[in-house]
N, CA and C atoms as an extended XYZ file, in Angstrom:
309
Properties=species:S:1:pos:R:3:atomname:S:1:resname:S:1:resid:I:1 pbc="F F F"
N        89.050      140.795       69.948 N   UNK     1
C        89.532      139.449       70.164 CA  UNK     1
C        88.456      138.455       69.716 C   UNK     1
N        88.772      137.352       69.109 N   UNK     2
C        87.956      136.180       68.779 CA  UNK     2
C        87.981      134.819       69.638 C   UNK     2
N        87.283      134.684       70.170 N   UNK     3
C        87.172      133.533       71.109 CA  UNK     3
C        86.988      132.481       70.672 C   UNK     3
N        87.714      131.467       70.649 N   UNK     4
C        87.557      130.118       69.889 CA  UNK     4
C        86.784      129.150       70.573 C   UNK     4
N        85.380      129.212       70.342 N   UNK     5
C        84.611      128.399       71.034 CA  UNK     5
C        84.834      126.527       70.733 C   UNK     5
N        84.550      125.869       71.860 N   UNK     6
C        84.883      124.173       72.293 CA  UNK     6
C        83.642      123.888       72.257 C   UNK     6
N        82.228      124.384       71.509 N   UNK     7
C        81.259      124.403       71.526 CA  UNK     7
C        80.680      123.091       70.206 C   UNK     7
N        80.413      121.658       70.529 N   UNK     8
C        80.927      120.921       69.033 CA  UNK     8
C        79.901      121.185       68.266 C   UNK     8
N        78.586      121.610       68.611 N   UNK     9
C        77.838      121.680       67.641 CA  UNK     9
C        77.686      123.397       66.946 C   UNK     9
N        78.613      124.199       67.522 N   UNK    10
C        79.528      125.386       66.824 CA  UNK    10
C        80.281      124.982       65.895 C   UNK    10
N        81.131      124.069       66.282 N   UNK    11
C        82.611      123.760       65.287 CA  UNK    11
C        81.650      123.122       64.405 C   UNK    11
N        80.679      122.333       64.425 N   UNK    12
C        80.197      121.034       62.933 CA  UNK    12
C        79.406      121.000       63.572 C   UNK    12
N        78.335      121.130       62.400 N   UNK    13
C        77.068      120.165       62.966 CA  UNK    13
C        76.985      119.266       61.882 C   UNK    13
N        75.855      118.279       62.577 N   UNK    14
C        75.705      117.103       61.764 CA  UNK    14
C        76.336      116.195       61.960 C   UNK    14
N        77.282      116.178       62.650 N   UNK    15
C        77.873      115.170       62.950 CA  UNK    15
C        78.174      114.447       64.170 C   UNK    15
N        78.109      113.348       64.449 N   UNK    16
C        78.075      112.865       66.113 CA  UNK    16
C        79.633      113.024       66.758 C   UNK    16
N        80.535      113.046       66.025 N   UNK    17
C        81.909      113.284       66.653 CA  UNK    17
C        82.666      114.575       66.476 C   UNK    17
N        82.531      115.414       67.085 N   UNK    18
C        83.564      116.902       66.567 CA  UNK    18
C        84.698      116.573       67.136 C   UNK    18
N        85.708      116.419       66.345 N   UNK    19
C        87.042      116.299       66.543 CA  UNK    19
C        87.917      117.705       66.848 C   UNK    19
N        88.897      118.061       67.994 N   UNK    20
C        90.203      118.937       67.845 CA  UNK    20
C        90.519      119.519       66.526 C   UNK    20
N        90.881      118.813       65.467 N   UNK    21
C        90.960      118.840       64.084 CA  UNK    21
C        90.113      119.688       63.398 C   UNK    21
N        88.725      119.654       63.643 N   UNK    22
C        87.903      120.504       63.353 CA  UNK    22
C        87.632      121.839       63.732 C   UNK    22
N        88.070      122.569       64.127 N   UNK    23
C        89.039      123.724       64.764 CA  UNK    23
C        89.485      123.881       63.572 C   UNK    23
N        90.463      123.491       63.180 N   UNK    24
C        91.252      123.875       62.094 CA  UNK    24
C        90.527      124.605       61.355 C   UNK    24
N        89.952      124.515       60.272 N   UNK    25
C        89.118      125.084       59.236 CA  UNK    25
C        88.489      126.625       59.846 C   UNK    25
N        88.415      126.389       60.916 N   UNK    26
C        87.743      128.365       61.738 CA  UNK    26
C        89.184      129.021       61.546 C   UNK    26
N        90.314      128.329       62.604 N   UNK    27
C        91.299      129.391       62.827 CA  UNK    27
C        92.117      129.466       61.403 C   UNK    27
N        92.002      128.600       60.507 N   UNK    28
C        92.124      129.440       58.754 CA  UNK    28
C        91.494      130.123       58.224 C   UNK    28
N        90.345      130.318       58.476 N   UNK    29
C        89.677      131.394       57.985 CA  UNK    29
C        89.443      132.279       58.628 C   UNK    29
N        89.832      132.325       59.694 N   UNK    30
C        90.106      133.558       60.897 CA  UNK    30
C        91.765      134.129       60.554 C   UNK    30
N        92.853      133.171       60.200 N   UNK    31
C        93.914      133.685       59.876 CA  UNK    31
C        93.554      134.820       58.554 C   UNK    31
N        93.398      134.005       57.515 N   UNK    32
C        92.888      134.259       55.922 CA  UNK    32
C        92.330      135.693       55.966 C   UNK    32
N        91.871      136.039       57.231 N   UNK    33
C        90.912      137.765       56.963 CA  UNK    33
C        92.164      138.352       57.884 C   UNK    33
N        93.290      137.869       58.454 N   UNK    34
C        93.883      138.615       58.936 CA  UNK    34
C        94.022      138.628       60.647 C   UNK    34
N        93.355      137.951       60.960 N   UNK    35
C        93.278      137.783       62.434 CA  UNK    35
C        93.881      137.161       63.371 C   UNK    35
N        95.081      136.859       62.876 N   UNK    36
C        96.051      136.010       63.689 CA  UNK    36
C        95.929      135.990       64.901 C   UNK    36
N        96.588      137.203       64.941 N   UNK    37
C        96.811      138.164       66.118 CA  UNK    37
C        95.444      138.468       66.928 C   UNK    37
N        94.159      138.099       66.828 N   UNK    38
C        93.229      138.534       67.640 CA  UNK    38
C        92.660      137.090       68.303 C   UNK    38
N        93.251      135.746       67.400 N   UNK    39
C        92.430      134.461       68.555 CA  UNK    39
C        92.802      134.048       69.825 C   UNK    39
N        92.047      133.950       70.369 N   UNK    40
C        92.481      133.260       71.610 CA  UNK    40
C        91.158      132.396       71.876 C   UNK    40
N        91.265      131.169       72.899 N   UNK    41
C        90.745      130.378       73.087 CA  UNK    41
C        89.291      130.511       74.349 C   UNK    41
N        88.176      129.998       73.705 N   UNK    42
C        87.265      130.257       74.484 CA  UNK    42
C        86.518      129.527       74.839 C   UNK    42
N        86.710      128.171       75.451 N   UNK    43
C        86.727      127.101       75.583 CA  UNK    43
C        85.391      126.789       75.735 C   UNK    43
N        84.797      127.508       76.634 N   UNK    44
C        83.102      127.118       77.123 CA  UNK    44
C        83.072      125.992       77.890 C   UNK    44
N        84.029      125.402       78.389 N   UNK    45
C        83.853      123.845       79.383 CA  UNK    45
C        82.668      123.909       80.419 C   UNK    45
N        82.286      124.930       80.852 N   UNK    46
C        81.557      124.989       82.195 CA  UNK    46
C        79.978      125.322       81.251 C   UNK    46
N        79.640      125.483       80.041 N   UNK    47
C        78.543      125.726       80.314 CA  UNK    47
C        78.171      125.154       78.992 C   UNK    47
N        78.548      123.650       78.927 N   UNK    48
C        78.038      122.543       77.904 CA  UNK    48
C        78.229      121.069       78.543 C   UNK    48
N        77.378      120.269       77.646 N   UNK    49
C        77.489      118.682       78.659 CA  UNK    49
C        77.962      118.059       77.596 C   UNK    49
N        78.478      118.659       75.980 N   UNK    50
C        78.753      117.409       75.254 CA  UNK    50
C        80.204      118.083       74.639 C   UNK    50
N        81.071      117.526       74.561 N   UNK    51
C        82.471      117.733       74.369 CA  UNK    51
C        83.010      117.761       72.909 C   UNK    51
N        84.010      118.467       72.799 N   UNK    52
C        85.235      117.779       71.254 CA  UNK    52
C        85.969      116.815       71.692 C   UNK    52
N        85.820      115.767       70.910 N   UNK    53
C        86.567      114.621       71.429 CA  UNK    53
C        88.309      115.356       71.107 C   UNK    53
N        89.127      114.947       72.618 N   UNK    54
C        90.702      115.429       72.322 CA  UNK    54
C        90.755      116.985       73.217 C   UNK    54
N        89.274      117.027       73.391 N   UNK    55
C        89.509      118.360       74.149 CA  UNK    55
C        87.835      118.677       75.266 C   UNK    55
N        87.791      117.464       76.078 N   UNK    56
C        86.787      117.344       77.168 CA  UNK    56
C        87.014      118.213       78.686 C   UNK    56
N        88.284      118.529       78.673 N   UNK    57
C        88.682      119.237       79.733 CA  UNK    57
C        90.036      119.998       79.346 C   UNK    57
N        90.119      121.058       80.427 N   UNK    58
C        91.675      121.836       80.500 CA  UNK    58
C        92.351      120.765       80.386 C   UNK    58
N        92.900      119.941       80.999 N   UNK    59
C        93.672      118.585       80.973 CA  UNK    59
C        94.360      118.371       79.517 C   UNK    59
N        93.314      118.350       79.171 N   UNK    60
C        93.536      118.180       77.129 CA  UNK    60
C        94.317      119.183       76.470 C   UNK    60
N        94.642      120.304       76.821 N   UNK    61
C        95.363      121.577       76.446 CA  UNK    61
C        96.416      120.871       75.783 C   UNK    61
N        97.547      120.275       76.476 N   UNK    62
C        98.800      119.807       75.975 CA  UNK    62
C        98.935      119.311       74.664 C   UNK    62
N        97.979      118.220       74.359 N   UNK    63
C        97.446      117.534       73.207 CA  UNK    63
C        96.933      118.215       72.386 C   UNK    63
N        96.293      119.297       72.427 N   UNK    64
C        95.733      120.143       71.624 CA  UNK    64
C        96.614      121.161       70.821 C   UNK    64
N        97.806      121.543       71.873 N   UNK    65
C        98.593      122.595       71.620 CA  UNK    65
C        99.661      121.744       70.576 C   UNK    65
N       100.062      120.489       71.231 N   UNK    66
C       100.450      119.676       70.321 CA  UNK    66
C        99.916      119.607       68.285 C   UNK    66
N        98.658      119.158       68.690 N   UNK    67
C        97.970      119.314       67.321 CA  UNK    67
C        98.201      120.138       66.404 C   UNK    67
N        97.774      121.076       67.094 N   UNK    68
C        98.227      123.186       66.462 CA  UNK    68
C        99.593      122.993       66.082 C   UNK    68
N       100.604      122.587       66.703 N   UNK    69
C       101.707      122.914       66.314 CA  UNK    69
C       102.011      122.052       65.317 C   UNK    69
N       101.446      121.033       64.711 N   UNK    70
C       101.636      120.406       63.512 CA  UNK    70
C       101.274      120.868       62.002 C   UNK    70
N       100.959      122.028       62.296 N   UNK    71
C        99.928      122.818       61.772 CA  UNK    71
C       100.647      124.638       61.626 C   UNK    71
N       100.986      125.011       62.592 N   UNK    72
C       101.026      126.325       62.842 CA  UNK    72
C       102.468      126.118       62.982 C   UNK    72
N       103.499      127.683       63.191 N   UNK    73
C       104.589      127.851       63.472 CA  UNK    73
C       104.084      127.946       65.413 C   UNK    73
N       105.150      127.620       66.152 N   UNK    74
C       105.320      127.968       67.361 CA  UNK    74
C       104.853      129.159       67.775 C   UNK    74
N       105.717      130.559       67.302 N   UNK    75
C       105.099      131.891       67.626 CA  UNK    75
C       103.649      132.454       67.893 C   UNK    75
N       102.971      131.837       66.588 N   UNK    76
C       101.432      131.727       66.032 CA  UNK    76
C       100.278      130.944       67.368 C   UNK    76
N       100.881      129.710       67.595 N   UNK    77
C       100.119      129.183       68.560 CA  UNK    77
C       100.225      129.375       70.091 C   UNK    77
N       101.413      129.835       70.192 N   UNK    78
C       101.594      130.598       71.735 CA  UNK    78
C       100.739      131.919       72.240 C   UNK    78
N       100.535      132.677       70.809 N   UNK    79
C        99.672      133.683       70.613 CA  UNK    79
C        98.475      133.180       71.009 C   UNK    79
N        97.843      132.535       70.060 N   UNK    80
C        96.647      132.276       70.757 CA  UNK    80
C        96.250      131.010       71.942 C   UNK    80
N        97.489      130.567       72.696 N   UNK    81
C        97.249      130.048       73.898 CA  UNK    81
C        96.801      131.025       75.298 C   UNK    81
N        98.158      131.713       74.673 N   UNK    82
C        97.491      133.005       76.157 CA  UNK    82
C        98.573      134.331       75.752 C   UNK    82
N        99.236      134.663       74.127 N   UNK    83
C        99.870      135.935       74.056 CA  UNK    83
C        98.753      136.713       73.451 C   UNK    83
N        98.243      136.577       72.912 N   UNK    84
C        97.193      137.457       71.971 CA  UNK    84
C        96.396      137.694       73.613 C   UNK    84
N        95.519      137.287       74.138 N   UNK    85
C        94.838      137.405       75.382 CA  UNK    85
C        95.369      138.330       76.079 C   UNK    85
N        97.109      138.058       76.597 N   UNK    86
C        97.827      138.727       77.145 CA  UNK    86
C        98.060      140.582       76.993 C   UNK    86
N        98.311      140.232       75.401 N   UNK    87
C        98.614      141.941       74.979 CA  UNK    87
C        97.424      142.667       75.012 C   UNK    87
N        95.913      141.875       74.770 N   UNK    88
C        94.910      142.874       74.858 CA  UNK    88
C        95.173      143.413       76.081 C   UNK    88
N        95.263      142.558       77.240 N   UNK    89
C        94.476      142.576       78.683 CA  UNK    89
C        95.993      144.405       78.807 C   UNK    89
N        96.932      143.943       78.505 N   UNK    90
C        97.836      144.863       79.130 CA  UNK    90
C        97.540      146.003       77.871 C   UNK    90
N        97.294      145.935       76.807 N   UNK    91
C        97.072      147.483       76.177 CA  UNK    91
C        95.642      147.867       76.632 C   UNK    91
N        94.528      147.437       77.169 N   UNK    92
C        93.845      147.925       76.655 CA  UNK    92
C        92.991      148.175       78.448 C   UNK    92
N        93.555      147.324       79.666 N   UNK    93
C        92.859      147.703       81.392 CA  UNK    93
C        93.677      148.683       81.482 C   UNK    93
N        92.934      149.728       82.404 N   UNK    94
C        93.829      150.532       83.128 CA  UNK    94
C        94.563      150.231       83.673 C   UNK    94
N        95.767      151.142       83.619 N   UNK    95
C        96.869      151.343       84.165 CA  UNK    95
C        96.920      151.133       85.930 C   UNK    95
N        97.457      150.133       87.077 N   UNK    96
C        97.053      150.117       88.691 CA  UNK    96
C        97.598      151.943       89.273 C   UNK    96
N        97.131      151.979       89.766 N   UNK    97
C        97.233      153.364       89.997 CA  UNK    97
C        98.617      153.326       91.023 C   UNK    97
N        99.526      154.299       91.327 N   UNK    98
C       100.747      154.408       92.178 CA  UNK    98
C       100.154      154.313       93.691 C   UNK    98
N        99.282      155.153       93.805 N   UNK    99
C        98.716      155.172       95.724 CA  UNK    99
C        97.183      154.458       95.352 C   UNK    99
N        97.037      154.382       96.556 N   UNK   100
C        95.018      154.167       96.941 CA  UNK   100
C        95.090      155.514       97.648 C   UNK   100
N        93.978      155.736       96.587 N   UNK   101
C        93.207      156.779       97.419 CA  UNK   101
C        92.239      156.565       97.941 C   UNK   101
N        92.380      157.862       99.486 N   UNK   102
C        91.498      157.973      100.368 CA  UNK   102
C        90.234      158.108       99.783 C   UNK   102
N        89.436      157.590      100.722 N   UNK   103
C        87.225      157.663      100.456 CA  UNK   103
C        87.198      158.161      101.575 C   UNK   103
């Protein structure tokens, strides 16, 4: 899985404003090798003090998902909101077991 870091001086440097928009250009060249199917979002909110403008908090999701979809087909961006995340977590944790067993 590829984690799409909210990290602005990840997305661009050099520049004083990292825009939402700027995103774009990773998850095409993350599509382009084939990786559709492996992004999902990795926001980093809790362990930075300077933001992408359009995307400073969870709050911003809506607007963001918005963006993407001007951009992407529906299917594509649901994936990497939380289906791509989803199918790892269920192909790939163990199975809950039928009983608890005794210790």
């Amino acid at each position: 899985m590829i984690g799409i870091t909210f990290v602005p001086w990840f997305v661009r440097s050099g520049v004083k404003k990292v825009k939402s928009e700027d995103l774009l250009p990773h998850l095409e060249k993350i599509c382009e090798l084939g990786g559709e199917r492996h992004i999902m979002m990795g926001s980093d909110f809790d362990g930075i003090d300077e933001w992408i403008e359009g995307l400073e908090h969870a709050g911003k999701y809506p607007d963001f998902v918005e963006m993407l979809l001007k951009h992407y087909p529906e299917p594509i961006v649901q994936g990497w909101m939380s289906g791509n995340a989803l199918r790892f977590l269920e192909t790939n944790l163990p199975s809950k077991p039928d009983t608890v067993r005794e210790r």
